[in-house]
N, C-alpha and C positions, 0 to 999 in steps of 0.2 A: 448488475449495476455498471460492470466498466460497457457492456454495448449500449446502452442506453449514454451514455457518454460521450461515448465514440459516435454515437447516431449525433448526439445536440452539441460534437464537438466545434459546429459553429457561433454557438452561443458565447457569449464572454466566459473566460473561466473563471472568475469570481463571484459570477454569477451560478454556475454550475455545483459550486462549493457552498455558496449561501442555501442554495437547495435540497443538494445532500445533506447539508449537516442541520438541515431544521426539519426535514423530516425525523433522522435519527432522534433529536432533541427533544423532540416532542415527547416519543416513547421511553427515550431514558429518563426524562423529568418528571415521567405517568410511574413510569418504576418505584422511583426511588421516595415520591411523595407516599405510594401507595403502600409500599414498604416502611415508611416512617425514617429513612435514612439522609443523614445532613447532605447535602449539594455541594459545599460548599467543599468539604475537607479538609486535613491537615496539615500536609505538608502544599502549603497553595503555591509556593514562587517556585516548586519542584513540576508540580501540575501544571503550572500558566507558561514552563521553559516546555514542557513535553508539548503542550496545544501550539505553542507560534511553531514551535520545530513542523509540529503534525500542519498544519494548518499552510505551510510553505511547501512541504513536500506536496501536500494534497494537489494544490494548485501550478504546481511545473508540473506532476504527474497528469492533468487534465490538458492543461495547455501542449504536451506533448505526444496525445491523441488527435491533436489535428495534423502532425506531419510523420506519425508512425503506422502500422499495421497492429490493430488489434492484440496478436500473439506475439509481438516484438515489445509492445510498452509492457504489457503483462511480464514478458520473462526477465527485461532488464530490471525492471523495479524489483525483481528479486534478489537483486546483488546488493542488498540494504546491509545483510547479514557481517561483508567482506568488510565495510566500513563500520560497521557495529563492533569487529573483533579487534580493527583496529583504536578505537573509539576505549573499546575494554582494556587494551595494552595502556597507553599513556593514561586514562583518568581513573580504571575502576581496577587497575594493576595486575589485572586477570594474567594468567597465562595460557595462548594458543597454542597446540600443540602443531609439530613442524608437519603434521601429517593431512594438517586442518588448513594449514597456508595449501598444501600441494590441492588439495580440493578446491581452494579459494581460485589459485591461480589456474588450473583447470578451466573453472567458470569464465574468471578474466579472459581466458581464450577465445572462448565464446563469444564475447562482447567486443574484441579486436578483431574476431572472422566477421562480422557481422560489420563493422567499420572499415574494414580494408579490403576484404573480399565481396560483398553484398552493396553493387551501387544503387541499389534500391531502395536503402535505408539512411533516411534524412539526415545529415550529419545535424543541424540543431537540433534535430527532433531527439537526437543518442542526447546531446549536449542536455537536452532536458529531464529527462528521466533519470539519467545518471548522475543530474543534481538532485534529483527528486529523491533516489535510493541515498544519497550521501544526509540528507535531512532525516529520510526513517530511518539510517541506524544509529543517528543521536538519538531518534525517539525510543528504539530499545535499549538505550544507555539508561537513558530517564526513567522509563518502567521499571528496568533495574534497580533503581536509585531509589523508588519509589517503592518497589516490593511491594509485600504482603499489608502494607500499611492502610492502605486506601481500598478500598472497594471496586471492583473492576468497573462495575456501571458507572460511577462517582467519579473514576479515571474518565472512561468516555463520553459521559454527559460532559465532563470540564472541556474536554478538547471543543465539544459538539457546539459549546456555548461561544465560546469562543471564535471557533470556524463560522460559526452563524453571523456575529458580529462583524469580524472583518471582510469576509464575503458579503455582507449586505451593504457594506458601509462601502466599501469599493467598488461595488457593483453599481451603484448609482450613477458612478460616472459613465462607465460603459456600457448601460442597461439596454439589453435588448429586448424586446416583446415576446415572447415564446407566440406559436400559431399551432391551433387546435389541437392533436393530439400531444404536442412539446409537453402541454401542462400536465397530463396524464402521466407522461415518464418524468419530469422534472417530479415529480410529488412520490415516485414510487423509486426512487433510486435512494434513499434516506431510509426508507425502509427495509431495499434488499439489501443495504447494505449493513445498517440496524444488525437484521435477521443473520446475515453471513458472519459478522463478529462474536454474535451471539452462539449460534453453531462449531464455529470452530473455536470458541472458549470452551465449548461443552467437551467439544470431543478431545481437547488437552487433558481437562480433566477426567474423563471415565477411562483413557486407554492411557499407556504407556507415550512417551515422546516417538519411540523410534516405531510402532504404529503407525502415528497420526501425521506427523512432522513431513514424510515423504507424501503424502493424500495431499497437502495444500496445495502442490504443484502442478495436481490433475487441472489446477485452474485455467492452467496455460493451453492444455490439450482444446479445452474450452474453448477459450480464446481464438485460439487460431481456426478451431470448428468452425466460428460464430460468425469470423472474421473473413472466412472462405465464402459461407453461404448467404450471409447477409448482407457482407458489406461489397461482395465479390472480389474480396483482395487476394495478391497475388503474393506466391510466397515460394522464393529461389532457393536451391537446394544448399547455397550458402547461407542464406537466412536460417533452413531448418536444424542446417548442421550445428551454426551459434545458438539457435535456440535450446537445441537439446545438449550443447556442452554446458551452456550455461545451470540447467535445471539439473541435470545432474551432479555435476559440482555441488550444487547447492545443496542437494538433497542428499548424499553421500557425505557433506559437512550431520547434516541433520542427525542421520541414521547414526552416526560417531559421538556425536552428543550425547543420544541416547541413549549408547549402549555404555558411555562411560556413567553417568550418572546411575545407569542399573547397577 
């Protein structure tokens, strides 16, 4: 889903959101009819703060596909986590352990090598991602908040609905035409993206956290593959270096979660 992105990252990005999230839409609303479960939910003005949160990061994260590398937007948008913990501190009164900032800050490392030593990395294009990750970790605030209440589908069909709306509705002013195959990947990026939420909801629940939690991150390996041979981007050894403090950080927070909660 993110090359397929990255490929129509000349398309308007409200357009590209109106896309993604109506392909998604379609399937989570076949779900939950099919399943006989309400759409609607119950804690809605919890649901409708997670969707605008989801639904703005979605769209700086797309729009910062046009001035990033592949493996660079994939790994900053991982640092959701570091404002999520803070996000935890003042609203949801959690406590971070001192050993969890040093992993956090770690990453931060990653994200200032990458800005100060890698001039090959767009300073708005950081500017946007890094607001992008600042939006998805109110959105795990929100899921938080939300818990066990709501039905996972019923969570992602709201956002889906929602992302639908205001991507289509904005999209109007900016509309571009897609040209031949465009429409092919605009239609299928709603459902690998569907499918990938789907899968790795799955794989939270049959394995342990500290398992599965460090696997998410092979996305980036991905990425920067995809990103090498597809798009023939080039990637400085300062870039690799941020990338990989970054993901480790992240993932060394992950694996610690895990193993407290065991």
């Amino acid at each position: 889903m993110n090359s397929f992105v990255k490929y129509l990252s000349h398309l308007p990005a409200y357009e590209l959101v109106f896309f993604r999230s109506l392909g998604t839409l379609i399937l989570t609303m076949s779900y939950l009819k099919y399943h006989k479960i309400s759409m609607l939910g119950t804690k809605r003005k919890l649901l409708l703060l997670r969707s605008l949160a989801g639904v703005t990061s979605m769209t700086l994260y797309f729009l910062s596909l046009k001035y990033l590398t592949l493996g660079t937007a994939v790994s900053l948008r991982y640092i959701a986590p570091i404002f999520a913990a803070v996000f935890a501190v003042f609203i949801l009164k959690e406590k971070v352990k001192p050993i969890q900032w040093l992993f956090f800050a770690f990453a931060f490392c990653g994200v200032l090598i990458l800005k100060g030593f890698d001039g090959a990395t767009d300073g708005f294009g950081l500017f946007l991602v890094i607001l992008s990750a600042f939006f998805s970790g109110f959105v795990y605030i929100t899921l938080n908040m939300i818990g066990k209440s709501e039905h996972p589908v019923v969570v992602v069909n709201f956002f889906m609905f929602v992302a639908t709306v205001v991507g289509g509705v904005l999209s109007i002013f900016t509309w571009k035409s897609p040209q031949g195959i465009e429409w092919l990947l605009l239609s299928c990026m709603g459902v690998f993206g569907y499918f990938g939420q789907l899968y790795m909801t799955k794989a939270f629940q049959s394995a342990s956290t500290t398992q599965a939690a460090p696997l998410k991150y092979i996305e980036v390996l991905f990425a920067v593959t995809v990103g090498l041979i597809w798009f023939k981007e080039v990637y400085t050894l300062w870039s690799l270096l941020g990338i990989v403090m970054i993901v480790c950080g992240l993932a060394l927070n992950a694996l610690y979660k895990g193993k407290k909660k065991a």
